[in-house]
N, C-alpha and C positions, 0 to 999 in steps of 0.2 A: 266747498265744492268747486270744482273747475269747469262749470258749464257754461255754455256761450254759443250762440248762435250769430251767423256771421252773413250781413246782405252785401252782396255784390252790384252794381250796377252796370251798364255800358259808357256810361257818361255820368261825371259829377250829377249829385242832385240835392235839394235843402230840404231837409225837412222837420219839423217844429211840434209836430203830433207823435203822439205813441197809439194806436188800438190793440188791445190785450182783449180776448174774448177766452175764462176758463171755460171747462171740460163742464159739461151736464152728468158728472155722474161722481162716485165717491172721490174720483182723480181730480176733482177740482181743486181739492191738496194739494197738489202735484204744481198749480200757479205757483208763479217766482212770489213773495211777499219783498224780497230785497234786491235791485237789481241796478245796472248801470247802464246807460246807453254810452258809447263812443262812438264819434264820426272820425276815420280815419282815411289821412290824407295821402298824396299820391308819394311821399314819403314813407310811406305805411307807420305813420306817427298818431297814436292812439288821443285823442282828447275829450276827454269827457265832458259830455252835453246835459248830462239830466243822471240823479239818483233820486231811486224812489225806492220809498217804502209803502206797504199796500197790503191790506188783509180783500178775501175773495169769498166769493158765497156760488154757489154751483149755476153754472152757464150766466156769468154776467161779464159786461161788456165796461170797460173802462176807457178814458180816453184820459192822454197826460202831455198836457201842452209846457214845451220848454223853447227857450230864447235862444234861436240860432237862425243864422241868416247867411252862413256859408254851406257850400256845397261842396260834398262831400261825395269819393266815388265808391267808399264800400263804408258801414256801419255797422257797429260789433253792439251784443247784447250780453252784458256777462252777469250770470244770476248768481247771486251769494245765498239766498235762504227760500225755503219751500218747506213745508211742514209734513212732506208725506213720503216716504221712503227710500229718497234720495234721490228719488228722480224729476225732472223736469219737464212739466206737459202744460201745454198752450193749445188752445182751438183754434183760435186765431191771433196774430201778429200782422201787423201791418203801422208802415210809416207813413207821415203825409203831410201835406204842406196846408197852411192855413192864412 
């Protein structure tokens, strides 16, 4: 699959957390089980920060700490696998510094 979600910032920013909250309802399939983060640089030079792999149970909240301590002004989410019809569904996504 070639799915990705893409954060924009205003200004460089670091961040070292992942929060993943799946779907309350059958779509909780629909969570990435296989996924990459990329911090991409003002070169728009892709570098990968963090792969994870991850099984999901309906409306649960995940957090996923990776070693990075540069900042970055946009960061890309590219999902490889999901077990539910080829689509891609999140409740919540959020980055964050720890």
């Amino acid at each position: 699959p070639n799915a990705f979600i893409q954060i924009n910032f205003a200004q460089p920013v670091i961040s070292n957390v992942i929060k993943i909250t799946s779907r309350n309802s059958v779509y909780y399939k629909q969570t990435p089980t296989h996924f990459e983060l990329f911090g991409i640089n003002n070169q728009n030079q892709e570098e990968s920060l963090s792969k994870i792999r991850v099984s999901w149970e309906k409306d649960q909240t995940k957090l996923f700490l990776f070693i990075n301590e540069k900042p970055y002004p946009k960061y890309k989410f590219k999902f490889y696998e999901f077990k539910f019809n080829g689509h891609v569904a999140i409740a919540e996504l959020n980055l964050g510094q720890i």
